[in-house]
N, C-alpha and C positions, 0 to 999 in steps of 0.2 A: 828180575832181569833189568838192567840196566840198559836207560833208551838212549843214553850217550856216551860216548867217547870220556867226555869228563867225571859224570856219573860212573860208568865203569873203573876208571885209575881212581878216584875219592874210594870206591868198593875197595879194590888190589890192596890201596896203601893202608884201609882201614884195618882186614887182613892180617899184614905185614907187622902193622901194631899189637897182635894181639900176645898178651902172655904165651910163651910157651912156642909162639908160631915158629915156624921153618921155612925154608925158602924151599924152592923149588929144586937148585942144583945142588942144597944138600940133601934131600930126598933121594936124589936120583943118583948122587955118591953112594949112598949107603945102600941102595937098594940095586943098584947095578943095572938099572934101566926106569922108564916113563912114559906111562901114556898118558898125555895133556890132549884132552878132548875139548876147546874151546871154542868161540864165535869170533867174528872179523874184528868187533868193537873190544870184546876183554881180551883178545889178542893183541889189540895195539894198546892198551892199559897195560898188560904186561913185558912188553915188549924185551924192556932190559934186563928181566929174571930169563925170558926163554933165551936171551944171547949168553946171559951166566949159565947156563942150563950146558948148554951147545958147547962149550970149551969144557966141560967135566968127563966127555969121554963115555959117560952111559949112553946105552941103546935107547935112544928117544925118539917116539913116535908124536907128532902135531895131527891131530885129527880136526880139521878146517880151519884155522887164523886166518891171518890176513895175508902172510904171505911165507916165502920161502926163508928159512934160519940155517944158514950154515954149518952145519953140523948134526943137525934135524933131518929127521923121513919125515917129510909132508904130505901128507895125504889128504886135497882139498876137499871142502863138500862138495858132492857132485849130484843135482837136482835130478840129473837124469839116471839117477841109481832111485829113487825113491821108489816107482814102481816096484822098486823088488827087496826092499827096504822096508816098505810100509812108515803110514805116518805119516808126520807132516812133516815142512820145510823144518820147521825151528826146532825138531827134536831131528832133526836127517845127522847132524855130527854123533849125537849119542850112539846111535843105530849102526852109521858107521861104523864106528868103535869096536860097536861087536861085532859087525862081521868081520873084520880086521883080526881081531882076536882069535876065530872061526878059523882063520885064512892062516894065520899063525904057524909053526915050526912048533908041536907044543916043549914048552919052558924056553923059549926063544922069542922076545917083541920080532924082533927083526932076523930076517936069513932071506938068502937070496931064494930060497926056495917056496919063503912065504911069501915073499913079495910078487913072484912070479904065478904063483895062485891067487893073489889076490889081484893083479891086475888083468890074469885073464879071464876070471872072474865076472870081473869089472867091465870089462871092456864087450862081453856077451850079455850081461844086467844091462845096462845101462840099455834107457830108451828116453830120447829127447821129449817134456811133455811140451804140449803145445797146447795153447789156448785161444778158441775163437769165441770167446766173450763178449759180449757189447756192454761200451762203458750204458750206463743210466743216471737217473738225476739222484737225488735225496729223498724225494718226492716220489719218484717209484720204488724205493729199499723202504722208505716208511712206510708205504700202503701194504708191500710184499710183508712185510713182520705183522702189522696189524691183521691181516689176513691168516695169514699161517699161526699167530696165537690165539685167535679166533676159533679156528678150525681143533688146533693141538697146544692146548695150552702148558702142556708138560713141556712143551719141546725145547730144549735150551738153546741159546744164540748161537754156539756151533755147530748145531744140527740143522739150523735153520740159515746159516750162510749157508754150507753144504748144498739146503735144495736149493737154494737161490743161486749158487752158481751151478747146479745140476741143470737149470733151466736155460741156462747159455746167458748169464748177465753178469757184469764182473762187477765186483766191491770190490778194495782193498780190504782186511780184516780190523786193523784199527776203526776206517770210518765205518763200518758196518757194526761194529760196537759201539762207538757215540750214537749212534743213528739207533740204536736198539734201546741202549740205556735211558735217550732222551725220549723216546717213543713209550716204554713199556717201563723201566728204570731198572734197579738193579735188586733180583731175584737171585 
């Protein structure tokens, strides 16, 4: 995955190059609709395929980008569907997808009557999560790993955020992998 904006479009354009590729709006010609399941960052790398996309006329669904494409059904990610979703944040657009699919008119992306199952769906799922965490130093995430691999040394760095924020203490996920890596290193 691509951790920027420029990394992502260098990804799309390399793509774009490759023998044999296609674009995206003649996919969606030929197949007479689209489901484009992407993130906020390869959304705005793609930006100018999904606007060719949008003038072709197929039934095309945006499952999270970055924002609304004229001619597109967007359906943003929405954090407070996770609970009923399962998973985590950065796989919640996949997930999406299929329940979208679920929700669907079947051999129909789009109908007013799938959209209407799926937002009231949505709108009965959907529960705000809310986090009373306390940030902590470096110095308590390193003692907390050192301990917890001590105890369970099977236990892998995402089961081990998990307890760690099950304990009511927040890391971000990146620094709690530098902080694990540089702690225990990479297993």
């Amino acid at each position: 995955m691509a951790s920027s904006s420029l990394e992502a479009s260098r990804w799309w354009e390399h793509l774009q190059q490759l023998d044999g590729a296609t674009d995206l709006s003649q996919i969606a010609t030929a197949a007479g609709r689209a489901l484009i399941v992407v993130s906020e960052t390869y959304a705005h790398a793609m930006r100018n395929d999904l606007h060719r996309l949008a003038v072709t006329g197929a039934d095309t669904v945006l499952i999270g980008g970055a924002g609304d494409v004229e001619g597109i059904l967007r359906v943003p990610a929405n954090a407070a569907l996770r609970h009923a979703l399962g998973g985590t944040l950065t796989s919640l657009n996949t997930r999406t997808a299929a329940s979208w699919l679920e929700h669907c008119t079947p051999g129909r992306l789009i109908s007013p009557q799938g959209q209407a199952r799926w937002s009231d769906w949505a709108a009965q799922a959907a529960r705000p999560e809310r986090y009373a965490r306390t940030p902590v130093s470096d110095e308590t995430v390193i003692a907390f790993i050192k301990e917890m691999k001590s105890l369970h040394p099977d236990s892998s760095r995402t089961r081990l955020l998990r307890l760690f924020r099950d304990k009511g203490m927040a890391c971000e996920q990146k620094r709690f992998a530098d902080l694990y890596t540089s702690t225990i290193g990479r297993r």
